[in-house]
N, C-alpha and C positions, 0 to 999 in steps of 0.2 A: 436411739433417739435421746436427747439433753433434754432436762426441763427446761420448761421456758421461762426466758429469763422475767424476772423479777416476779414470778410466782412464790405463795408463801412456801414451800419446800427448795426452792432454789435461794431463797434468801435466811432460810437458815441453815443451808451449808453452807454459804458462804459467811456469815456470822461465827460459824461452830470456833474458837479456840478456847476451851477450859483452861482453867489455871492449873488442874491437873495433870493436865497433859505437855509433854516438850513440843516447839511449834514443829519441830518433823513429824512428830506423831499425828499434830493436828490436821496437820498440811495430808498426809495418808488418807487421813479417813476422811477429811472431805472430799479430796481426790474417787476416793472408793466409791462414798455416798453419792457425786455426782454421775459416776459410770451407771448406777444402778437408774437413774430415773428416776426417784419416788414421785409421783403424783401430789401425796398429803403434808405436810406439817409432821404429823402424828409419827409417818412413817418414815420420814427423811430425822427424825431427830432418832429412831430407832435402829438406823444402818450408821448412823453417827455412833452412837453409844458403845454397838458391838466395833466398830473399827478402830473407834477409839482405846477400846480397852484389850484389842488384841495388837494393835499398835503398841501400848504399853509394855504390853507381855515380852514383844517381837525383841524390845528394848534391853527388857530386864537380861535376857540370852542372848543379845548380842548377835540379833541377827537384822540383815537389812531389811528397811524399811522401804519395802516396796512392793506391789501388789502380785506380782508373780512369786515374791518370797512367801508372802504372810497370808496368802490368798488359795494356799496347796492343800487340799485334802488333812496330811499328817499333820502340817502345823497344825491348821483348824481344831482337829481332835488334840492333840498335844496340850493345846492352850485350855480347849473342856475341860478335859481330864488333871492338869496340875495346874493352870492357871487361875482358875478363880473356886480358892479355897473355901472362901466365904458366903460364896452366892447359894443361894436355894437351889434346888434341881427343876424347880421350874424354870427359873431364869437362864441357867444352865442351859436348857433344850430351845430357851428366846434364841440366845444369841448366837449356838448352832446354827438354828435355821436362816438368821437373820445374815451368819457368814454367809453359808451356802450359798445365800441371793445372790451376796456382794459376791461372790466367786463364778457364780453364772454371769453375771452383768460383765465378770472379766475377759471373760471366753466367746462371750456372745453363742453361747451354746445356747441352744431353742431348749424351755422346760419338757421338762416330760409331762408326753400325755395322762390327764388325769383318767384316775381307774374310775370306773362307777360301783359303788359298793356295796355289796350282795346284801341284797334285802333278805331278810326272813322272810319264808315261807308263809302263805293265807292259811290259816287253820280251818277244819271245816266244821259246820255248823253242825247241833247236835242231829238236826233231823237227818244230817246227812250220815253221819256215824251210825245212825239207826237204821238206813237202807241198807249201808254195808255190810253191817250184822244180818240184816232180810234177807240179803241176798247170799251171805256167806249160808246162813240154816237151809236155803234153795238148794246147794248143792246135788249133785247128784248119788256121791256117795258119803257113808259116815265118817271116812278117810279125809276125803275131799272139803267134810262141812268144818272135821274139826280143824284142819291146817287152814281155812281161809279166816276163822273165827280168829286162831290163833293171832295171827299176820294184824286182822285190823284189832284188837285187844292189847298187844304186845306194842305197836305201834302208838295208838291214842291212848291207851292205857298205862302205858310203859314209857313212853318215847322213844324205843329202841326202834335201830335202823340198821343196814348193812351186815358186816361180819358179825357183829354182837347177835345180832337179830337170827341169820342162818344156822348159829351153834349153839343155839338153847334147844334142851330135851325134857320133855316130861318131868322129870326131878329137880329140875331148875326151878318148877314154879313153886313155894312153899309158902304153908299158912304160918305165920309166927307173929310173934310182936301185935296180934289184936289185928290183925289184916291179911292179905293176901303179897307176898314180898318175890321178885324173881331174882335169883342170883345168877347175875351176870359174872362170866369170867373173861379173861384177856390180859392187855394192859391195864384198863381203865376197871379190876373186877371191885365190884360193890354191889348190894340192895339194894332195888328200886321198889319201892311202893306202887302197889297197881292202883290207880283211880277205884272209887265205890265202885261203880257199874258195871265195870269190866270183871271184875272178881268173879262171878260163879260162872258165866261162860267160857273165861280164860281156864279156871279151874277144870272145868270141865270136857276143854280140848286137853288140858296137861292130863285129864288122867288118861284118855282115851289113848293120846299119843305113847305113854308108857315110856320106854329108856332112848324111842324113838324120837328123831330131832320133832319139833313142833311145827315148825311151817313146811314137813316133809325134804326129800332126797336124802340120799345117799352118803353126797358128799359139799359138805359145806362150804367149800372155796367157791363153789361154784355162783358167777355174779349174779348169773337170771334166772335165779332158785325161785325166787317170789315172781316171774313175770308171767308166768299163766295163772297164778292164783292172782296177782293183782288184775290182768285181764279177764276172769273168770268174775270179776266184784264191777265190770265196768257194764254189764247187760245193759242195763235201766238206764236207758235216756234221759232220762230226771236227773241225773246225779254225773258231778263232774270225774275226771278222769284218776282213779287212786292214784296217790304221791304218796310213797315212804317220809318223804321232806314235809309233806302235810299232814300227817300222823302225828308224827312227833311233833309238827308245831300245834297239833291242836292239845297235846300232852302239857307241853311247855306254857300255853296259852293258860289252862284248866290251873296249873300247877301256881303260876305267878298271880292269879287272882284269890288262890287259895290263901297265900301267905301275903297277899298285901303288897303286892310289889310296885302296881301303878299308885297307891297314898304314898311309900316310903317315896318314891323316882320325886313326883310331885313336888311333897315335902322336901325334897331337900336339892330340889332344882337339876335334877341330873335329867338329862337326854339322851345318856347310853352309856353301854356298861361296862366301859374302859378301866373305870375304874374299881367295880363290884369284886373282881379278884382278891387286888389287894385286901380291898375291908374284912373278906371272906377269910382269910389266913389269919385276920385277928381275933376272927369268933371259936368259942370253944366248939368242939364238936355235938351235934345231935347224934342219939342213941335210936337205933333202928324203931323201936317202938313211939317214939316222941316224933319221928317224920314218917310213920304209919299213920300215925295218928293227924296229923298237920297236912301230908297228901292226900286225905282220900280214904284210908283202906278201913275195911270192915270187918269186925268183931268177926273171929273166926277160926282161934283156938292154936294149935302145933301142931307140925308136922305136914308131913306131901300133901299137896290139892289133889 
């Protein structure tokens, strides 16, 4: 579909020649701009700007000027990558995307379906954490009370989940650093700080469990290691259905109010945390005892729990 004629985005393509630009170049990118449709002003002068300047580009390398030439995948990246020396890498990723339009408006290829994007997890509520400890001490044997104690302490306490979660034993849990700290191994191996609360019953399934895994079996690959202990914490009608993924969001939940994480988002206008990586690479490191103490954990000396 054309815009329609004499709408404000149809009459600034047709207006677009810079003095910048040769009138072939210009002739391109209105050509371009008009295949794409814009609706706005705003956005007809922004598929103007990128075709303009990949027009340019097409120029400088002596390649034709024409939408099946400068409108290909490789060019497009070519022209990112050495053609605009100068630009920000924000701008950079503008007029990426802004090709890409113009290169669908080419093809008339239908966009792709947008994904829907995984929400985080509902964290649960404390009273709810407190039935499933209820019901974890219910058990029927001492076997039984310490690996369910384990699961939900390790979980809301810990944030650990999956493989990490199946391969911790007894020794894993250690008092150091003024708290209670589990060492995780793997890829990702580091100390996590247990939450206050969870400290002396997690303690207290570590010692029970001995060099034996904590949330029980044999053998830890195995995927449905947790699913009779997590069906064994679901009795009580009262209380919703245990999620591993809800555990740790209640970890994560407890953890990001601890340090202040919704004043920092607030204050400095962010709405997610695309960007927290980067900033995070430019902080110095915390020392185990400084986020014992910032998480949670509780005065409690050295060595095994």
């Amino acid at each position: 579909m054309s815009p329609r004629e004499g709408d404000p985005a149809t009459a600034t393509i047709a207006a677009y020649a810079p003095a910048s630009l040769s009138a072939e170049a210009a002739a391109f990118a209105r050509s371009a701009a008009a295949r794409a449709a814009p609706r706005r002003r705003e956005r007809a002068k922004a598929l103007l700007y990128a075709a303009g300047r990949l027009a340019a580009f097409g120029e400088s390398v002596g390649m034709e000027l024409s939408a099946e030439a400068l409108l290909g995948e490789a060019t497009i990246e070519r022209f990112i990558l050495t053609g605009c020396p100068t630009v920000s890498a924000a701008t950079r990723r503008t007029l990426r995307t802004n090709l890409r339009a113009l290169a669908r408006a080419l093809d008339r290829a239908p966009p792709p379906a947008p994904l829907a994007r995984e929400r985080a997890k509902r964290p649960y509520a404390e009273a709810e954490i407190a039935g499933y400890l209820r019901l974890a001490r219910a058990q029927p044997t001492e076997a039984r009370r310490a690996q369910a104690t384990a699961l939900v302490c390790l979980g809301a306490g810990a944030g650990l989940v999956g493989s990490e979660l199946r391969h911790l034993s007894g020794p894993d849990v250690i008092r150091r650093s003024g708290g209670l700290v589990v060492a995780v191994g793997g890829r990702r191996a580091r100390s996590v700080p247990v939450l206050e609360r969870f400290c002396e019953p997690l303690a207290k399934a570590a010692a029970f469990a001995g060099e034996r895994y904590l949330v029980g079996g044999r053998e830890p690959a195995r995927r449905n290691l947790t699913d009779a202990l997590g069906a064994a914490l679901c009795a009580d009608a009262g209380l919703p259905r245990l999620q591993a993924g809800r555990l740790r969001a209640t970890w994560l939940c407890e953890c990001a109010e601890a340090i202040g994480l919704r004043a920092f988002m607030d204050a400095a206008g962010l709405r997610c945390s695309q960007r927290l990586g980067d900033l995070v690479a430019e902080l110095p490191e915390v020392d185990e005892e400084a986020a014992v103490a910032l998480l949670g954990g509780a005065g409690g000396g050295q060595g095994p729990a």
